[in-house]
N, C-alpha and C positions, 0 to 999 in steps of 0.2 A: 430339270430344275423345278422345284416346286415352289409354287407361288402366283400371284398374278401381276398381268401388265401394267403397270402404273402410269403409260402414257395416255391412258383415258384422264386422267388429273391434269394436264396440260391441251388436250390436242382437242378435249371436246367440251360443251356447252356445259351439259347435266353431268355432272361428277359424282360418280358411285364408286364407292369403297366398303374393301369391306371392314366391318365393325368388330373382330377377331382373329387371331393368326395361329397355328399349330407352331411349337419352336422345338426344336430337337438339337442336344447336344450329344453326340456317339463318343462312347469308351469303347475306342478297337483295340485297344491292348488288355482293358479288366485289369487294371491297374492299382491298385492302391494307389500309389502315388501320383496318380494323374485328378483330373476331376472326373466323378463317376458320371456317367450317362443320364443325361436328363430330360423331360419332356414335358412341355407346358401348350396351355391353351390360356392365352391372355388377350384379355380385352382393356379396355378403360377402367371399368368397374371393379371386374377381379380378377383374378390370376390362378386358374389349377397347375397345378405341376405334381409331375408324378415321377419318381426317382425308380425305373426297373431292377438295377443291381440289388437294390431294399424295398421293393415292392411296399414302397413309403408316397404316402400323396398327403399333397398341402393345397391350402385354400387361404389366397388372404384377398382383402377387402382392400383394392388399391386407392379408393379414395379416403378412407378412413385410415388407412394403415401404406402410405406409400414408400415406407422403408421395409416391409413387410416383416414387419417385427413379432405380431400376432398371427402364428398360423391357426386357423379356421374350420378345419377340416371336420372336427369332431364337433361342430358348435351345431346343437340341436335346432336352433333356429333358422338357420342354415341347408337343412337336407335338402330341401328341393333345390336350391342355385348349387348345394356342390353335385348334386344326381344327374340335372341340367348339362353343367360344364364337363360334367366327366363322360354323359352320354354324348354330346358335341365333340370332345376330346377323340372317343375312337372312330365316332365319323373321319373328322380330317388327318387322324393318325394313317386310315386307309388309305382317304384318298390322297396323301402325299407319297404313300407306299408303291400306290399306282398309279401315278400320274407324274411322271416323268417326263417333262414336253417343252417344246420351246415354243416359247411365245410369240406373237404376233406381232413383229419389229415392229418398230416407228414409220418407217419407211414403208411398208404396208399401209399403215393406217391413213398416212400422208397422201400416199395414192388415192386411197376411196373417198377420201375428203374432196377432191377435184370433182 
């Protein structure tokens, strides 16, 4: 499972999270009539998503645009936050690819607390 442990948010003093997440939706059948495969890196601020079947990418501005009504991608003002997010994007595309792990129960954490 990819992801991290979220019982640091409860069990401990200093509370770190992270400030971005990799989101993946798979199309195993290549479907038309399904929803196509999709892949995003979304934070607070903005949202890249990038559509594989249509080697199609978007960029919107979640605070300004949080119905994401204005995609962004091509907005010259913009190149370095979408260059940013899209080079971040294949970072955590990897490491979701490869990190396949289960996490550190609660029950672990509980113990080292003692």
């Amino acid at each position: 499972m990819q992801g991290e442990d979220f019982a640091e948010l409860y069990l401990e003093d200093d509370k770190k999270w992270r400030k971005e997440f990799y989101y993946e939706w798979p199309d195993p059948f290549e479907n038309a009539h399904f929803i196509p495969a999709v892949q995003a890196l979304i934070r607070k601020d903005y949202k890249y998503i990038y559509w594989p079947q249509h080697n199609y990418h978007q960029l919107y501005d979640m605070v300004k645009d949080p119905l994401e009504l204005n995609d962004l991608h091509n907005d010259s003002s913009l190149s370095a936050i979408f260059s940013e997010m899209k080079s971040q994007f294949a970072v955590l595309q990897a490491d979701a690819a490869g990190n396949v792990t289960t996490p550190v129960g609660v029950t672990e954490k509980l113990r080292k607390r003692k």
